[in-house]
C-alpha positions in Angstrom: 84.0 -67.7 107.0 83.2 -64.4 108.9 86.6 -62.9 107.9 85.7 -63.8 104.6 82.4 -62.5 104.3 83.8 -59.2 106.0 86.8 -58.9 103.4 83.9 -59.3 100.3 81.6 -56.4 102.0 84.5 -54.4 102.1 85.7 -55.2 98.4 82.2 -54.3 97.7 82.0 -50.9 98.6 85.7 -50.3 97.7 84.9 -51.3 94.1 81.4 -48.9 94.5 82.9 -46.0 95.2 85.3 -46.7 92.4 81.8 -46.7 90.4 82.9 -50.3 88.7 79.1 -51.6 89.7 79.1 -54.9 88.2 81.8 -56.2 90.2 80.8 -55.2 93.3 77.5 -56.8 93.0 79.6 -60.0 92.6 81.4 -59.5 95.8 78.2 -58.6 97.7 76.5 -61.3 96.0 79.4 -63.8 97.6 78.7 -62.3 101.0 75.6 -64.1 100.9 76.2 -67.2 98.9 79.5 -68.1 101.0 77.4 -69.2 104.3 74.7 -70.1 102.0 77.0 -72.8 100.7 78.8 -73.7 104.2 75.4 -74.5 105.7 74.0 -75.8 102.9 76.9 -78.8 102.6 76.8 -78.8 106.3 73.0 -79.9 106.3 74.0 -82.0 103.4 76.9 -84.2 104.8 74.5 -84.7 108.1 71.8 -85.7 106.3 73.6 -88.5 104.4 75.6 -89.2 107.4 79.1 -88.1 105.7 82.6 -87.5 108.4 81.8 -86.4 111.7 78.0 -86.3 111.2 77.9 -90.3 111.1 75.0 -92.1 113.4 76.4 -95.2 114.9 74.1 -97.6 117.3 75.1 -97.9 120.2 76.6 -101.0 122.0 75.8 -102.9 124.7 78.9 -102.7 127.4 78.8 -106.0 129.7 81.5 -106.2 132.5 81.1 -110.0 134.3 
C-alpha cells in the first residue's frame, strides 16, 4: 500500500509539472483514498467478524 501511495505522489507531481492539473489531483486524491479504503474495509470485516477477524468462544480443555 506504501509503494503504492509513493508511486501516485510521484505521478502527481510528474503530471504537475507537465501542467495537466486535473489529473494530478486524481492521483493525489488516490494517495489519500487508498489507505482510506484499506482501513476502512479493515475496520469493516472486524466489525462483522469476516476471515481472520472472527471471535470464537473459547473451550473448555479437560484432561482426566
Amino acid at each position: 500500500m506504501a509503494t503504492v501511495c509513493f508511486l501516485c505522489i510521484i505521478c502527481g507531481f510528474a503530471f504537475i509539472a507537465k501542467e495537466k492539473f486535473a489529473i494530478a489531483l486524481y492521483f493525489l486524491l488516490s494517495v489519500l483514498l487508498i489507505p482510506a479504503f484499506w482501513f476502512g474495509s479493515a475496520m469493516a470485516a472486524h466489525y462483522f467478524e469476516l476471515g481472520a477477524y472472527r471471535v470464537e468462544p473459547m473451550q473448555p480443555f479437560d484432561i482426566r
